[in-house]
C-alpha positions as CSV (number, residue, x, y, z in Angstrom):
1,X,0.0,0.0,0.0
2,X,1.5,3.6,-1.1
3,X,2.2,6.6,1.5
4,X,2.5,9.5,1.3
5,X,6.2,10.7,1.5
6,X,6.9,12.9,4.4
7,X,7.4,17.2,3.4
8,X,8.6,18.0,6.7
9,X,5.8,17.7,9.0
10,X,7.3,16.9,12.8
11,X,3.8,15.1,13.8
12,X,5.8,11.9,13.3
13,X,2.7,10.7,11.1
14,X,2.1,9.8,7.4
15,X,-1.2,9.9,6.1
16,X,-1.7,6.3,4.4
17,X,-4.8,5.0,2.3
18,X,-7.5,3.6,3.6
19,X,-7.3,5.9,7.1
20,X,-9.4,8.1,8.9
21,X,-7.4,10.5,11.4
22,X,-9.1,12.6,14.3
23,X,-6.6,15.2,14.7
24,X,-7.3,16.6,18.4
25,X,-5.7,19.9,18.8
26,X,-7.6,23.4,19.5
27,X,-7.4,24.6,15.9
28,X,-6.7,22.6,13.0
29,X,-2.9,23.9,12.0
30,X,-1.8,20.2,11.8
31,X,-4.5,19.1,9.9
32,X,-3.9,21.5,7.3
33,X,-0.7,20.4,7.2
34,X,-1.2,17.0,7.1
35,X,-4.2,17.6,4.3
36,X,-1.3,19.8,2.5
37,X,1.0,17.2,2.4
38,X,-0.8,14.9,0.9
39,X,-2.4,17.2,-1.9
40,X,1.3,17.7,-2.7
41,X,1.7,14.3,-3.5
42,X,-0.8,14.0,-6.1
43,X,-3.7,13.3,-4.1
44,X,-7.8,15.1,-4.5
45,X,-8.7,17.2,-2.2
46,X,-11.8,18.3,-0.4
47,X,-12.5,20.5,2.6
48,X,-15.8,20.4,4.0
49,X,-15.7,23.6,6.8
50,X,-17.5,25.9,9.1
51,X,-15.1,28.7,8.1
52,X,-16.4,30.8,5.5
53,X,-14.3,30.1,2.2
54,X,-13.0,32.8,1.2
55,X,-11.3,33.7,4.8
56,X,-10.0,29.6,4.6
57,X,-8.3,30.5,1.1
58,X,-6.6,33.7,2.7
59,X,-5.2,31.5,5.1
60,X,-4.5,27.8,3.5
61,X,-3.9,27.2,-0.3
62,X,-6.1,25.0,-1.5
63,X,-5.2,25.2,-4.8
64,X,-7.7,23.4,-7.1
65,X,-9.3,21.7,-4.0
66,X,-12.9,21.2,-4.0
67,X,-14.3,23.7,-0.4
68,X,-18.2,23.0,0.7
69,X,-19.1,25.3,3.5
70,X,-21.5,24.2,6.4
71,X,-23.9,27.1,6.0
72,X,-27.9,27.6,6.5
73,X,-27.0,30.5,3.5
74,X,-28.3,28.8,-0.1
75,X,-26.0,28.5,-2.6
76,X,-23.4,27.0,-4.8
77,X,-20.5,25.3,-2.5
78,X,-22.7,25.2,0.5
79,X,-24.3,22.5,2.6
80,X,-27.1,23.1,5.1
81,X,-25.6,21.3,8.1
82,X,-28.4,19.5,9.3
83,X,-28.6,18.0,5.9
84,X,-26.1,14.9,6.8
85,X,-27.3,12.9,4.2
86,X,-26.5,15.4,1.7
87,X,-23.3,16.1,2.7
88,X,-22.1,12.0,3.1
89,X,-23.7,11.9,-1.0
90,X,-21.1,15.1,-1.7
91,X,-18.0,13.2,0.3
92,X,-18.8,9.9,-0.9
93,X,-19.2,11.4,-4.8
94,X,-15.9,13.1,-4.6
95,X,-14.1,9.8,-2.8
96,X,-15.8,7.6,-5.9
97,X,-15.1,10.3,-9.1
98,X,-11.0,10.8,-7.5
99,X,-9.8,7.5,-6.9
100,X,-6.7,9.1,-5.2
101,X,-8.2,11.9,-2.7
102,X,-8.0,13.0,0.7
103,X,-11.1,15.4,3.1
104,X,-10.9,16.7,5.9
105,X,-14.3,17.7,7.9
106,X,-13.2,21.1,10.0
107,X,-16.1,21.6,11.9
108,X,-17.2,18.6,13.5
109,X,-17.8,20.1,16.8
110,X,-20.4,22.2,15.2
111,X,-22.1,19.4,13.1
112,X,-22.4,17.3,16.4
113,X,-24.1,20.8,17.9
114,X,-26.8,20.7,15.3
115,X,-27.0,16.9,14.7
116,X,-26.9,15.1,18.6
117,X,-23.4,13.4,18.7
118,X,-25.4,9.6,18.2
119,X,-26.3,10.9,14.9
120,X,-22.9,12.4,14.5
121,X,-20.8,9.2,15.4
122,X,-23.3,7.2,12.9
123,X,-22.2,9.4,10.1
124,X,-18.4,9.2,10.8
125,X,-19.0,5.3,11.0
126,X,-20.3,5.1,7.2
127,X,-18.1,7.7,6.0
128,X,-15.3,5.4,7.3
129,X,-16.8,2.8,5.6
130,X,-16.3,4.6,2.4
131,X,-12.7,6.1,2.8
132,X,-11.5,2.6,3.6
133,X,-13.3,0.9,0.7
134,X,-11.9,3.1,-2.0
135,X,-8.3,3.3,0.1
136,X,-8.7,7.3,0.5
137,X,-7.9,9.7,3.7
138,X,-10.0,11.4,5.3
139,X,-8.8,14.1,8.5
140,X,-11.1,15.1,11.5
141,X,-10.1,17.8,13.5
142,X,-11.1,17.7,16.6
143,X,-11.1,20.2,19.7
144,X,-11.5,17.4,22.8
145,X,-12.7,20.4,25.2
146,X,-15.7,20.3,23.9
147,X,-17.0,16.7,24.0
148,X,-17.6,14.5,26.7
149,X,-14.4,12.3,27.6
150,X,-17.0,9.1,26.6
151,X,-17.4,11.1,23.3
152,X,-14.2,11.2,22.4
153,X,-13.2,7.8,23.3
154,X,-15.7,6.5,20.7
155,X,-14.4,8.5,18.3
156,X,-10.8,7.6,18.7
157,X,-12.1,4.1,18.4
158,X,-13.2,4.7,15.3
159,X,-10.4,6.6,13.8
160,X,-6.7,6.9,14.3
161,X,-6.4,9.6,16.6
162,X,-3.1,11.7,16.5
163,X,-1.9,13.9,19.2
164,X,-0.1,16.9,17.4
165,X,2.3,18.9,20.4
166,X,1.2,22.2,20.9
167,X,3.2,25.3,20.7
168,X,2.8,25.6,24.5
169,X,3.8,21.7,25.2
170,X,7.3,22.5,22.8
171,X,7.8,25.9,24.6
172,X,7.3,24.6,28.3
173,X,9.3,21.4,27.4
174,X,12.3,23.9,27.1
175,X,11.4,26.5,29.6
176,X,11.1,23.9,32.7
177,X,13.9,22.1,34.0
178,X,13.8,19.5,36.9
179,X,16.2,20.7,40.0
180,X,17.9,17.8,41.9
181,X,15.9,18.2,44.8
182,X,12.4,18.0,42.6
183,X,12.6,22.1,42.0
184,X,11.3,23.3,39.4
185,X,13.5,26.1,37.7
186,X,12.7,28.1,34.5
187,X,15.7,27.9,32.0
188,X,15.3,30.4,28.8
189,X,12.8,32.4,29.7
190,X,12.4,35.2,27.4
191,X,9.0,37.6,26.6
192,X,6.4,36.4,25.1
């Protein structure tokens, strides 16, 4: 099975075929990332998002990437976000016309809001079912905060979950240092 050769992403992870990622971190930097790395390499992509599209393009480039926005506005590009079974039809259309393509779903948190979280987890379940049978990717950001920690177990046992570091994890990491006698003493410490 093919992966996707590493651009120098430090999340120790390479998005293979056939794999759907929840990416838990506050906002989705690494998932872009990760979604960016494997466009690079040839791959389809699709962003289904909460963030209005034209803000997203300012700050990601998308390139020729297909972007539906989870809107109640009508429109071209947009998807009424109570309309689940509309938007699987788009993602599972898009997996079955690329053969080679990666989504991401940025706004899950906001889909569970409007859908009840059962509902929510049902969807992700079938829309595994269809990234693994045509061998695409598919990347979940996730903020844990603001599920249940029950919630998020079932997700993670449905996806591969990924733990990107923070910045504040990588900064503290080289700010504390452990005395001898168990003191803690800041090392570095510069403004911020």
């Amino acid at each position: 099975m093919p992966h996707i050769p590493s651009s120098g992403i430090t999340l120790g992870v390479e998005p293979r075929p056939g794999n759907v990622y929840l990416v838990e971190e506050r906002r989705p930097i690494n998932t872009y990332l990760l979604f960016d790395q494997a466009v690079s390499s040839g791959y389809a992509g699709m962003v289904v998002t909460r963030d209005f599209p034209k803000k997203l393009l300012e700050d990601q480039e998308l390139g020729n990437c297909k972007v539906v926005w989870l809107t109640n506005m009508v429109g071209e590009g947009r998807i009424n976000p109570t309309a689940i079974g509309i938007l699987m039809g788009q993602i599972r259309n898009f997996i079955e016309a690329n053969p080679k393509s990666v989504a991401v779903i940025d706004g899950i948190e906001y889909l569970i809001s409007l859908n009840t979280y059962d509902r929510m987890l049902q969807f992700m379940h079938q829309l595994r079912d269809v990234v693994v049978t045509h061998e695409s990717i598919l990347l979940v950001p996730l903020d844990p905060r603001t599920l249940t920690q029950r919630e998020v177990a079932l997700l993670e046992r449905s996806m591969e979950p990924i733990f990107p570091r923070g910045e504040n994890e990588a900064s503290e990491e080289t700010m504390v240092h452990h005395g001898e006698e168990g003191i803690l003493r800041l090392l570095d410490v510069g403004p911020r």
